[in-house]
Structures are given as C-alpha cells and as structure tokens.
Backbone as XML, in Angstrom:
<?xml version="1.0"?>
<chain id="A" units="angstrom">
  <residue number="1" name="UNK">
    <atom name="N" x="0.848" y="-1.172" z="0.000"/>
    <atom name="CA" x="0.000" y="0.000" z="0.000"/>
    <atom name="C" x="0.899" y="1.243" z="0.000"/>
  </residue>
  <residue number="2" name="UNK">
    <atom name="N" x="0.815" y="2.394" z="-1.016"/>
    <atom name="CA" x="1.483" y="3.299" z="-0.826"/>
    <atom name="C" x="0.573" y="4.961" z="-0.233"/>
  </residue>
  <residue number="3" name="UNK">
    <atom name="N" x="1.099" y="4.903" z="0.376"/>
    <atom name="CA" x="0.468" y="5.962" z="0.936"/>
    <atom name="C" x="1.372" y="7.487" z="1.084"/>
  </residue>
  <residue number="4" name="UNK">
    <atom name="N" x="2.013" y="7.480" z="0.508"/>
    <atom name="CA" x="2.714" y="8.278" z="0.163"/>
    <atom name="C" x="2.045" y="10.097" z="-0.162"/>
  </residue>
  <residue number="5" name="UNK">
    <atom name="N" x="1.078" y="10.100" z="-0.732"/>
    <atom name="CA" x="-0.048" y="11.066" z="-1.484"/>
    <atom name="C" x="-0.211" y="11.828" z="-0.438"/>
  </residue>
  <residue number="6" name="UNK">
    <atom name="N" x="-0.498" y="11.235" z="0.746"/>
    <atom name="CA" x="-1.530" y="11.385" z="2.625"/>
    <atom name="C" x="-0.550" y="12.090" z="2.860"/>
  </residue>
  <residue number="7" name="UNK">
    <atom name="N" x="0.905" y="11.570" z="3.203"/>
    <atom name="CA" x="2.151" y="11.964" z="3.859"/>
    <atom name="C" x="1.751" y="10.884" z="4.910"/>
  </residue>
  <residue number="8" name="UNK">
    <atom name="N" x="1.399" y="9.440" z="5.293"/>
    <atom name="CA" x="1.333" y="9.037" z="6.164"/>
    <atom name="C" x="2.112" y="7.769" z="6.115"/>
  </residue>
  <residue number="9" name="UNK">
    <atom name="N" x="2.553" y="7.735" z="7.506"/>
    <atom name="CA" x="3.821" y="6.148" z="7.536"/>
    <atom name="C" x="2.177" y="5.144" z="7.793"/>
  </residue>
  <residue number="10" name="UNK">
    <atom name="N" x="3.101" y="4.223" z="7.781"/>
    <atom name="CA" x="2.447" y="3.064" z="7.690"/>
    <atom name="C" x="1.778" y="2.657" z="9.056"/>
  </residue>
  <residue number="11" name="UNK">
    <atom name="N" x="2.488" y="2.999" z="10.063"/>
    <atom name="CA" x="1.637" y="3.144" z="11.220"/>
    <atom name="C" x="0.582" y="3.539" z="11.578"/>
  </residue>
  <residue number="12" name="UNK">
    <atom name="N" x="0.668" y="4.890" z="11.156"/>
    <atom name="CA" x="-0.637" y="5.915" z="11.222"/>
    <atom name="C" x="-1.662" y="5.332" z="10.613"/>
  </residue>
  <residue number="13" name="UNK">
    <atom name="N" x="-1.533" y="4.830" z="8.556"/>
    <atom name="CA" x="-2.367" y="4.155" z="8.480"/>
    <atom name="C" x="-3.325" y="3.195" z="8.926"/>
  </residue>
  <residue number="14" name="UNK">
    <atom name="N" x="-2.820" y="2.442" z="9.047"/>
    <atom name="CA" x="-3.096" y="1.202" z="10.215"/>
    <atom name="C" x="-3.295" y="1.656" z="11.531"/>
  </residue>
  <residue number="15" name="UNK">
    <atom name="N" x="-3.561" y="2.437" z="12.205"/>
    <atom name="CA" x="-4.288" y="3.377" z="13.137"/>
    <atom name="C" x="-5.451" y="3.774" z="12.840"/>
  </residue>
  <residue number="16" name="UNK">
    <atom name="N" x="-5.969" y="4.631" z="11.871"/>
    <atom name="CA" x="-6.582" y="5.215" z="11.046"/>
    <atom name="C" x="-7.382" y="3.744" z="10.613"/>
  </residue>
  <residue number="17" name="UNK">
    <atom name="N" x="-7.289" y="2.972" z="9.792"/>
    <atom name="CA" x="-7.608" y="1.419" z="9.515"/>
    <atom name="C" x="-8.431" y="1.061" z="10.832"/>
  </residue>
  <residue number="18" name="UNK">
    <atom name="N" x="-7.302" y="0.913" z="11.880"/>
    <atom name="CA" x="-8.099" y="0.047" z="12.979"/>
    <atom name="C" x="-9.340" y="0.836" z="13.674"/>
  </residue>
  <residue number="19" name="UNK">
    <atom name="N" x="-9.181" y="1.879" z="13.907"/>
    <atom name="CA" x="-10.387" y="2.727" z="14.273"/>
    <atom name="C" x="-11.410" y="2.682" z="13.536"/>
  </residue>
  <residue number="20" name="UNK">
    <atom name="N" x="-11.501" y="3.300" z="12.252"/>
    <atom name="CA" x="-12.661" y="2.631" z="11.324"/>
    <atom name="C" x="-13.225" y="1.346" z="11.764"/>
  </residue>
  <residue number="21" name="UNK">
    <atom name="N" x="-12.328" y="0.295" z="11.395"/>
    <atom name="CA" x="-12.804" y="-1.008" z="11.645"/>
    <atom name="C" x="-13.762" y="-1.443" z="13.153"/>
  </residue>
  <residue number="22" name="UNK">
    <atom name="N" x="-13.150" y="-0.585" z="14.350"/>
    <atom name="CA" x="-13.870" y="-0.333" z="15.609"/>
    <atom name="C" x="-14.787" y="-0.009" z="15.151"/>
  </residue>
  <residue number="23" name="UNK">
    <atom name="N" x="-15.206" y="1.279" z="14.584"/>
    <atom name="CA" x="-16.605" y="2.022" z="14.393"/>
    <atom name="C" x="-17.283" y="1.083" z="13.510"/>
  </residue>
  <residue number="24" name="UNK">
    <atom name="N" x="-16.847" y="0.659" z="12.314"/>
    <atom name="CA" x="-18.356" y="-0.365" z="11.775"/>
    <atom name="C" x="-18.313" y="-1.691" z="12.257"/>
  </residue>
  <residue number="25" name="UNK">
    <atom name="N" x="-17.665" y="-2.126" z="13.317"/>
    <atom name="CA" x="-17.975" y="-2.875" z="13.891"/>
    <atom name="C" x="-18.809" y="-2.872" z="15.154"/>
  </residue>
  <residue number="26" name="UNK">
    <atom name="N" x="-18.366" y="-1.750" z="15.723"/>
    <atom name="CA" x="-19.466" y="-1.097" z="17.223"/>
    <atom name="C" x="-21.066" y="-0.533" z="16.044"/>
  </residue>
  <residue number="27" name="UNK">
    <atom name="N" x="-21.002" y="-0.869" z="15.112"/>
    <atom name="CA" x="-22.306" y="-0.110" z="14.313"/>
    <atom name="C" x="-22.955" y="-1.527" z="13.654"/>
  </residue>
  <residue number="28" name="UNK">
    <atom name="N" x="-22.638" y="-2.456" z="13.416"/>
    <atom name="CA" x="-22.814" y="-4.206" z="13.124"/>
    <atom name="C" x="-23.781" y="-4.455" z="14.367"/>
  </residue>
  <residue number="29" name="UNK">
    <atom name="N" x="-22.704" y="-4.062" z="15.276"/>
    <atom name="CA" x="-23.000" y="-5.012" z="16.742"/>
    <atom name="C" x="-24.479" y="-3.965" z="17.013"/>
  </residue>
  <residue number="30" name="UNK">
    <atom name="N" x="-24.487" y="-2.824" z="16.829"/>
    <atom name="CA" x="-25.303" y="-2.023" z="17.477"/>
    <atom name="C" x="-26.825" y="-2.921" z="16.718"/>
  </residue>
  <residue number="31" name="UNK">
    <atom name="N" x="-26.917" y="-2.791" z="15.576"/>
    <atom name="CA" x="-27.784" y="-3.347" z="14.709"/>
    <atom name="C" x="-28.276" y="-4.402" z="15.092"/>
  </residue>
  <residue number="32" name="UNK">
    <atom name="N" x="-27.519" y="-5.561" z="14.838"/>
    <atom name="CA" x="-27.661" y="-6.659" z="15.796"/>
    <atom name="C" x="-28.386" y="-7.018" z="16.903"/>
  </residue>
  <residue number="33" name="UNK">
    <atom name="N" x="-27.690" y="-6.302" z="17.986"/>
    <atom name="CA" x="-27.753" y="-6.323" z="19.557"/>
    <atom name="C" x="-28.028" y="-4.943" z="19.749"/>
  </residue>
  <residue number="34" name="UNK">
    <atom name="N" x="-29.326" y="-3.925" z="19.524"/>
    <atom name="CA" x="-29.191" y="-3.351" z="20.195"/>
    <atom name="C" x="-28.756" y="-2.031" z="21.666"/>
  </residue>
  <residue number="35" name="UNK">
    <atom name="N" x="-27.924" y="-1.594" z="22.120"/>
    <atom name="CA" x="-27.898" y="-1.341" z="23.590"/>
    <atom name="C" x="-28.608" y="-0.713" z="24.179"/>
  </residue>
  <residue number="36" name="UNK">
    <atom name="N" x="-28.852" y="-0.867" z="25.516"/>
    <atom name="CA" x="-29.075" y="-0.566" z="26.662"/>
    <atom name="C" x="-28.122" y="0.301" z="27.596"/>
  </residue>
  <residue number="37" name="UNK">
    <atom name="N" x="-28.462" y="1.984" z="27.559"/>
    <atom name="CA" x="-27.804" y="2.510" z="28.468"/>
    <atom name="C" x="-27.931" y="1.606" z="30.649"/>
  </residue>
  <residue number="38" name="UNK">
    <atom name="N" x="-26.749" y="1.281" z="30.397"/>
    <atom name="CA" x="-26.575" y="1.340" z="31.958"/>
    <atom name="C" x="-25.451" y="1.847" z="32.626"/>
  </residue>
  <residue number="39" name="UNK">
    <atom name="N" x="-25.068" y="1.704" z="34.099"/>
    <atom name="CA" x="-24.543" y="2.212" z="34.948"/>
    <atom name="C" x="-23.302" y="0.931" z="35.419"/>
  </residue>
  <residue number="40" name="UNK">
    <atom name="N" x="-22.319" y="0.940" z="35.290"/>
    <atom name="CA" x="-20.961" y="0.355" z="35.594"/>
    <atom name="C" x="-19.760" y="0.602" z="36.536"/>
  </residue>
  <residue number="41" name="UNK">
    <atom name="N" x="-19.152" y="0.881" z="35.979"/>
    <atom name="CA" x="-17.520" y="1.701" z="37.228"/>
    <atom name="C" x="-17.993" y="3.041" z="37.068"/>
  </residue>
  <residue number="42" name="UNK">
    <atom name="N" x="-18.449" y="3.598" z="35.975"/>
    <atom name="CA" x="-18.324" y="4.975" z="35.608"/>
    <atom name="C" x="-19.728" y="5.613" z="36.065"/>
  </residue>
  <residue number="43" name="UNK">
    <atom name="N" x="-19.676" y="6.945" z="36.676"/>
    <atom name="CA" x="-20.230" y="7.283" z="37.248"/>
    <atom name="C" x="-21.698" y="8.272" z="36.743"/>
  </residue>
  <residue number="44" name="UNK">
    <atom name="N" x="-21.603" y="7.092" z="35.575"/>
    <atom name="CA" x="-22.563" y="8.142" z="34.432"/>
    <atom name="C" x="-23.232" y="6.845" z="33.764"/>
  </residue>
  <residue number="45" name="UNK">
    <atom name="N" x="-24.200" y="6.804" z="33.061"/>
    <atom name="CA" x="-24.992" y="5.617" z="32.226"/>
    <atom name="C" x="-24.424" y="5.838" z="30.916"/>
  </residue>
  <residue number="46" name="UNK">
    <atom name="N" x="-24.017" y="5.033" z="30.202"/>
    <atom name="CA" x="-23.058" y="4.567" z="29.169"/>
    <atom name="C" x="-23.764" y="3.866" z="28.125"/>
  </residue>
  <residue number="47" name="UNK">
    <atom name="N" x="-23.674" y="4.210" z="26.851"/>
    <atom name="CA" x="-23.908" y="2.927" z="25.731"/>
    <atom name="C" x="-22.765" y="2.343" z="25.606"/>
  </residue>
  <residue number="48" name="UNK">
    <atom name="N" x="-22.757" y="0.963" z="24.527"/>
    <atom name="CA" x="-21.627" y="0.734" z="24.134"/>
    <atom name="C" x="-20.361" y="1.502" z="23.661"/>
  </residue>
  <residue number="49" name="UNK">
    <atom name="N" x="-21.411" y="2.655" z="22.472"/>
    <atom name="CA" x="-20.633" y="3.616" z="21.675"/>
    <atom name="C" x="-19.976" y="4.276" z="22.593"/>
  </residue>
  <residue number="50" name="UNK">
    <atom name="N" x="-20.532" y="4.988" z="23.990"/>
    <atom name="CA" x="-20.156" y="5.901" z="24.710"/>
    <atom name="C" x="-18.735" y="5.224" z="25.422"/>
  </residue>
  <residue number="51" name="UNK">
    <atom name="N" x="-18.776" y="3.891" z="25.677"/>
    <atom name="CA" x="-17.704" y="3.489" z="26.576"/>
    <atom name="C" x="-16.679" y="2.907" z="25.787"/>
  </residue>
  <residue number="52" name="UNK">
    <atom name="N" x="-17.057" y="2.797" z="24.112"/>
    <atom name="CA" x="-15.718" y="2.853" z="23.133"/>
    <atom name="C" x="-15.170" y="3.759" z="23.039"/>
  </residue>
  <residue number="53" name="UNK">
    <atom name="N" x="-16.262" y="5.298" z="23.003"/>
    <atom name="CA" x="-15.228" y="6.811" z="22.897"/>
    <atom name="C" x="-14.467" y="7.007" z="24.582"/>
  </residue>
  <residue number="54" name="UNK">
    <atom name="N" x="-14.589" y="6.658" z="25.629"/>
    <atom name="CA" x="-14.270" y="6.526" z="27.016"/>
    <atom name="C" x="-13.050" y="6.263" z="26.566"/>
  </residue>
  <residue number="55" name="UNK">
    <atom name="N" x="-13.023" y="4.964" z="26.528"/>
    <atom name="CA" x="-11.742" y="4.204" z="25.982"/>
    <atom name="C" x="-10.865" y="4.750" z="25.061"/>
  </residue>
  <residue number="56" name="UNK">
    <atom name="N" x="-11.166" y="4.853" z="24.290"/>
    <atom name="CA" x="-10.259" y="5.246" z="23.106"/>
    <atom name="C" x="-9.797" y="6.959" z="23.329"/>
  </residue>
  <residue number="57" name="UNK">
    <atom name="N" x="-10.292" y="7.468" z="24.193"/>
    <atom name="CA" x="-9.732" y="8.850" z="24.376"/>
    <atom name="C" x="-9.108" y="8.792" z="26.096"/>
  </residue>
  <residue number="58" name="UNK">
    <atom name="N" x="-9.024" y="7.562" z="26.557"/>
    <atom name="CA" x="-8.350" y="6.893" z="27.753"/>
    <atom name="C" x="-7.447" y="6.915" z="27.640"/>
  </residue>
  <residue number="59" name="UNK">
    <atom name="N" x="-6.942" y="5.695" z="26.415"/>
    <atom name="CA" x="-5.684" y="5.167" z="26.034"/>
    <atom name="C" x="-5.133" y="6.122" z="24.857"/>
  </residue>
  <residue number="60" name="UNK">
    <atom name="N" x="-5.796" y="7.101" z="24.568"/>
    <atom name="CA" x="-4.769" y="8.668" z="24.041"/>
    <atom name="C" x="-3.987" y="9.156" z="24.954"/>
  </residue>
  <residue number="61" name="UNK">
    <atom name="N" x="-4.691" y="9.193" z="26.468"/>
    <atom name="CA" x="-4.066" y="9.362" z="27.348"/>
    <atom name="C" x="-3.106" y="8.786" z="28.101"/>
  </residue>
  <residue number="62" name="UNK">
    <atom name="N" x="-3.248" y="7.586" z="28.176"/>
    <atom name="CA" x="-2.053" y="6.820" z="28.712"/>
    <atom name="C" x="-0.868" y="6.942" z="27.519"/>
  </residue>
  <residue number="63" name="UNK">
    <atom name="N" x="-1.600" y="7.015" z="26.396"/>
    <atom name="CA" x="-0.091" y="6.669" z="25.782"/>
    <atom name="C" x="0.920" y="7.904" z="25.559"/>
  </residue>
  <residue number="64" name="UNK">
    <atom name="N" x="0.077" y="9.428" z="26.457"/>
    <atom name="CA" x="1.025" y="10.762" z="26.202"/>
    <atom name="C" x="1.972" y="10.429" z="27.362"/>
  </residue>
  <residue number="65" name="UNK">
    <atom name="N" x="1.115" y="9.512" z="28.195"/>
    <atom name="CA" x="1.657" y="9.433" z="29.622"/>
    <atom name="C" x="2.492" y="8.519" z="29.719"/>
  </residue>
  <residue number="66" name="UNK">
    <atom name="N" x="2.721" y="7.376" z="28.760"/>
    <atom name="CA" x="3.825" y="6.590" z="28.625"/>
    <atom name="C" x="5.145" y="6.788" z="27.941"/>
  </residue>
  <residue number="67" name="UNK">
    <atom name="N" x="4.301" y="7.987" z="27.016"/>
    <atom name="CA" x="5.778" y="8.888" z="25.955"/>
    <atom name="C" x="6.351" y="9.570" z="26.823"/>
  </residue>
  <residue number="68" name="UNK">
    <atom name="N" x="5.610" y="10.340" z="28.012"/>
    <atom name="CA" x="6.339" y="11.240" z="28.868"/>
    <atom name="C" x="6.996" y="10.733" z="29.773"/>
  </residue>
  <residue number="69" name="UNK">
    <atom name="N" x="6.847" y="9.410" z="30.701"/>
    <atom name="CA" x="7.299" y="9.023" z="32.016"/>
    <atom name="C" x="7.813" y="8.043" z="31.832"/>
  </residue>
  <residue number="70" name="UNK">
    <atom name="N" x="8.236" y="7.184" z="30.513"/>
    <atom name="CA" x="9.297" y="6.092" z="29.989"/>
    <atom name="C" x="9.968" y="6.401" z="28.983"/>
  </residue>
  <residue number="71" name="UNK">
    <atom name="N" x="10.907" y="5.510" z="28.999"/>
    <atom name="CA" x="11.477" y="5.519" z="27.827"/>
    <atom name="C" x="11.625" y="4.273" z="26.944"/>
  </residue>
  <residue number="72" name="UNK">
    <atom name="N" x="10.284" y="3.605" z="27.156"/>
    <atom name="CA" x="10.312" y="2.009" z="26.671"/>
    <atom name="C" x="9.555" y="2.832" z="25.276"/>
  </residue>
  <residue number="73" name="UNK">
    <atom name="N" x="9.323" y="1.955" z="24.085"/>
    <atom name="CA" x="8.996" y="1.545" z="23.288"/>
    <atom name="C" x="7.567" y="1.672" z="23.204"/>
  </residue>
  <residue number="74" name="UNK">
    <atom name="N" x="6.766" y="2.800" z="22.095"/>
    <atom name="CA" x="5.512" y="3.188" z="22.499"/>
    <atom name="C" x="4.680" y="1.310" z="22.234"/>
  </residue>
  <residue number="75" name="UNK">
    <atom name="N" x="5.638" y="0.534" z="21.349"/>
    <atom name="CA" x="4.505" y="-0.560" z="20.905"/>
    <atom name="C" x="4.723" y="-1.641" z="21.733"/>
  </residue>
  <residue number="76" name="UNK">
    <atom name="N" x="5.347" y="-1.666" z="22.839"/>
    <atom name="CA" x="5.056" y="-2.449" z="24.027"/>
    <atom name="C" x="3.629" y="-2.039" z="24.976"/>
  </residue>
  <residue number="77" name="UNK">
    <atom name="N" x="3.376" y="-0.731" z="24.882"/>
    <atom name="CA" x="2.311" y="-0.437" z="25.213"/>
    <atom name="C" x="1.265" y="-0.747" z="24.840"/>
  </residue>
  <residue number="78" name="UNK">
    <atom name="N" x="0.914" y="-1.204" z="23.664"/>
    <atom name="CA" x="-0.255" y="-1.516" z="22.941"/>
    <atom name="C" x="-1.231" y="-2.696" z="24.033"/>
  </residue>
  <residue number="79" name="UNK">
    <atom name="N" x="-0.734" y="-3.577" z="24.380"/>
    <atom name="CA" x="-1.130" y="-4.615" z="24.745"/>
    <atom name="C" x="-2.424" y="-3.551" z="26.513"/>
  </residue>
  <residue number="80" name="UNK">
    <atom name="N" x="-1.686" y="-3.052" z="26.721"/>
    <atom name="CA" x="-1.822" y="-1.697" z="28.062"/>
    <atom name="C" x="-3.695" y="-1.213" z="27.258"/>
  </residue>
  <residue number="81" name="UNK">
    <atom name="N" x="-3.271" y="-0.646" z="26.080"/>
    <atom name="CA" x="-4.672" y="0.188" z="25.964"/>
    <atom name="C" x="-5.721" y="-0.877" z="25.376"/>
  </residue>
  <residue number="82" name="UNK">
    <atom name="N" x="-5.001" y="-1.878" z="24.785"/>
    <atom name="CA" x="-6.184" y="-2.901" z="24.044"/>
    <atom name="C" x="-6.774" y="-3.400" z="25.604"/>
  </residue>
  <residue number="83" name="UNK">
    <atom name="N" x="-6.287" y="-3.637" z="26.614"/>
    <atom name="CA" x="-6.620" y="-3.817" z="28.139"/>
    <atom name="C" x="-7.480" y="-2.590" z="28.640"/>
  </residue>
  <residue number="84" name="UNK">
    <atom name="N" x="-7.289" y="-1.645" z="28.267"/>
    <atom name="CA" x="-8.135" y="-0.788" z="28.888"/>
    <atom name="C" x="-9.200" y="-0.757" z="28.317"/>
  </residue>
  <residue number="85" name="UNK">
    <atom name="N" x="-9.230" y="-0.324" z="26.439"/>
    <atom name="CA" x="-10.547" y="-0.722" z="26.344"/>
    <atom name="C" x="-11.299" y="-1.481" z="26.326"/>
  </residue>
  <residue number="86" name="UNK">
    <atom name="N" x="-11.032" y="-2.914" z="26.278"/>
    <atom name="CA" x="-11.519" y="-3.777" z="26.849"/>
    <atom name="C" x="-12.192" y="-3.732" z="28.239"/>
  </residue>
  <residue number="87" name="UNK">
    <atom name="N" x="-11.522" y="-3.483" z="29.128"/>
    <atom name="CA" x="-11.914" y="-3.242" z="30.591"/>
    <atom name="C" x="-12.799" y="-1.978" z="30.472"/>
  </residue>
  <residue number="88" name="UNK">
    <atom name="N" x="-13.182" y="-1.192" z="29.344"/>
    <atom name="CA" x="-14.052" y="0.089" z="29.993"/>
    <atom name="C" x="-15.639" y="0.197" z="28.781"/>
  </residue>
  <residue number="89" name="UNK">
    <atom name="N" x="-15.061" y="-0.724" z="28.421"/>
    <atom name="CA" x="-16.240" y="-1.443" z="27.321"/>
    <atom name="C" x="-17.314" y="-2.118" z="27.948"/>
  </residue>
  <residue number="90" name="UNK">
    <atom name="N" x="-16.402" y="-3.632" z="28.671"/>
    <atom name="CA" x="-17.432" y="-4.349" z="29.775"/>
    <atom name="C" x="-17.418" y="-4.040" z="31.186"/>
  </residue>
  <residue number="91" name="UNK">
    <atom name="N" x="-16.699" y="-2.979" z="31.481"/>
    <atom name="CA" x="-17.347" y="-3.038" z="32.897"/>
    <atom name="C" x="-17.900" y="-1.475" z="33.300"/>
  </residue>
  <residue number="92" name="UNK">
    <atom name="N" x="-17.501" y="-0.677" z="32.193"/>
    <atom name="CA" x="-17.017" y="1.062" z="32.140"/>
    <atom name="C" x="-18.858" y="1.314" z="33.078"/>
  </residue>
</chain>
C-alpha cells in the first residue's frame, strides 16, 4: 500500500484502519444487539458507543503518559490500551 499522497507512515495508516474497523464494527453489533444505556464503574450511564469513545480517548491518554514518564517503546504499550478498552467497554 502506498500511501505516500496522505504523507502518512504506515503506522498511522493502520491506526486510522483500525479505528474505522472499531466504528463499523461497534455499528454491526449495534444493529444486531441493540444497547441498553446502563450504569458500571463509571459514574454516568453509558452505551456501548459511549464506553468505546471513554476508551479510546483513555488510552490517548495513557499513551502521552507513557511517551512522557518512559522511555520504553511506544509498541510495548499496545497490549496496556487494548486492556483498557476492553476493561471500559465491559465493565465502564
């Protein structure tokens, strides 16, 4: 794939890629199944959609916070936010 045109590395793409793929997949599932706002860890009533944007603007955050307070390797982290949103999806 050249992506060259964008100005984007191949990372970004595939960032850009995987997010999409989140959204018509949280939009499949919605169809499907429905949701039901309820009440979880978070101190507010949540849809699915709501506790994917939770997440995903979570682990924006951890990962300024892992660029700033390490010096490991941002893609050891990955495993860190796919854990969080996970964890704020089903229990948020």
């Amino acid at each position: 794939m050249d992506f060259e045109w964008m100005a984007w590395t191949m990372p970004t793409a595939v960032f850009f890629i995987t997010i999409a793929a989140m959204l018509a997949g949280m939009a499949i599932w919605e169809v499907v199944s429905p949701t039901i706002e309820r009440r979880g860890l978070l101190p507010i009533a949540t849809t699915r959609g709501d506790r994917l944007f939770i997440g995903l603007l979570g682990s924006g955050y951890l990962a300024i916070a892992w660029m700033g307070l390490t010096e490991w390797n941002l893609y050891l982290s990955i495993p860190v936010y796919i854990g969080f949103i996970a964890l704020v999806i089903r229990y948020g």
